[in-house]
N, C-alpha and C positions, 0 to 999 in steps of 0.2 A: 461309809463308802457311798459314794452318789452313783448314783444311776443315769445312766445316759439312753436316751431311748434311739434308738436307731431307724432311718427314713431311709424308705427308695427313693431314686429316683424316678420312678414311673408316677407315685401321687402325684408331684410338680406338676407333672404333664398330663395330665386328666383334667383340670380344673381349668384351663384355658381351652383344653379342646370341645369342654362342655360348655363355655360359654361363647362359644366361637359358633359352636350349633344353633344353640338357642337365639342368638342374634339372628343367625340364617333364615331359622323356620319365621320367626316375627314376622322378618320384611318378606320371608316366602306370601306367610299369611296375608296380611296387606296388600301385595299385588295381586296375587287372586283373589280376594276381596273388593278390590278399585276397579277389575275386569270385570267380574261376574257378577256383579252385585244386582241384587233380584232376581236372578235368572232362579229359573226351574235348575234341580238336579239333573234332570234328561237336558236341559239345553249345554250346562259345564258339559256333563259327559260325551254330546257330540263337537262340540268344541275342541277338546280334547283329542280327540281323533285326526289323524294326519289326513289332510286333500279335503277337509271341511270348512270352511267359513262359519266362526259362528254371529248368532242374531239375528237381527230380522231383514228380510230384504231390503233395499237403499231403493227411495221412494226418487232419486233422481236417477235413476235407471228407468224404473217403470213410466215415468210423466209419456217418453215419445210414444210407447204399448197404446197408453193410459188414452193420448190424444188421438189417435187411429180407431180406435175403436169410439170413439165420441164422433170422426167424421163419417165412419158408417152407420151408427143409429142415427144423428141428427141431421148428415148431409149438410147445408151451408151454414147452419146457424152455428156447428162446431166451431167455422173459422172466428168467431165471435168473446170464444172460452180461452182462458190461460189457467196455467195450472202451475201454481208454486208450489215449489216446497221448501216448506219450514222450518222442518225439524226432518231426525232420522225416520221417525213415522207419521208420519203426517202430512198430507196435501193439501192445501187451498184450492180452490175453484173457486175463481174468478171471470166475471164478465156480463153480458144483457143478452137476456134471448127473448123472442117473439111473446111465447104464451108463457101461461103456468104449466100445462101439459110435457111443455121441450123442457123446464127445467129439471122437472119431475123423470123425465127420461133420461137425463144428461144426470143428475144425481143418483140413479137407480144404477146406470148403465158405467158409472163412475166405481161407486161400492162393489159390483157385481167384478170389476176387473181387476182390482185393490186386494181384494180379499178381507178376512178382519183384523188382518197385523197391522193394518194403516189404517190410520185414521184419516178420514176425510171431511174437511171445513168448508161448509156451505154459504159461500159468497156471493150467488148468481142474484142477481135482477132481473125483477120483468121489468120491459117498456109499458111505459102507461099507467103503470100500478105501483113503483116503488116511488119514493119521495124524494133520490135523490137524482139532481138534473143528469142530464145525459154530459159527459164531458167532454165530445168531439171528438171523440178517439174514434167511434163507431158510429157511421151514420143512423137517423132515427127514422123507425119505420112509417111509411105515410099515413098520416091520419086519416082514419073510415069516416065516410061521409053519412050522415042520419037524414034520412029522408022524412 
């Protein structure tokens, strides 16, 4: 006499439902992977939070802050600076200012309003001391006369 071995139907239906999962969580995994990727676990977790933006501030938001506060420590030489940006964290400064003392101010007073989440790229020139010509974009300051 042979034996017949008897099946539910509910096995059937298990083994599609588990690989329909596991598909799922993969490409779960993968997109929060391709989003978060290097973040701190405190920065997912506020991310994750509804009414949050996560990462780091957009350095093309700050540049107009960034330029206002460069016209009130350096006054006219400010109008002289432009300020790229690059990347999501990073600014250029660019442009010629008078002394070594205004760049040095214009660089300090740059970082000070940035904070350390941007990076900031030191592009400035002095007149007189860097090597490369003036381009005529920016008038050049009168040469001091040696007596």
């Amino acid at each position: 006499m042979q034996r017949s071995r008897i099946r539910s139907r509910r096995a059937k239906g298990i083994t599609p439902l588990l690989l329909v999962g596991a598909v799922l969580g993969l490409a779960t995994g993968f997109l929060l992977g391709e989003l978060f990727a290097g973040r701190s676990p405190r920065a997912l977790a506020r991310a994750m939070r509804p009414g949050r933006s996560p990462g780091k501030p957009n350095p093309f938001d700050l540049t107009s802050h960034l330029q206002i506060e460069l016209e009130r420590v350096l006054g006219p030489d400010a109008q002289t600076l432009e300020l790229v940006p690059v990347a999501r964290s990073s600014i250029e400064l660019h442009g010629w200012v008078s002394w070594r003392r205004t760049r040095t101010r214009a660089l300090n007073t740059a970082r000070e309003a940035l904070g350390p989440e941007i990076r900031l790229v030191d592009c400035l020139l002095v007149w007189g001391e860097d090597d490369a010509p003036p381009t005529g974009e920016f008038p050049t300051p009168e040469e001091r006369e040696t007596a």
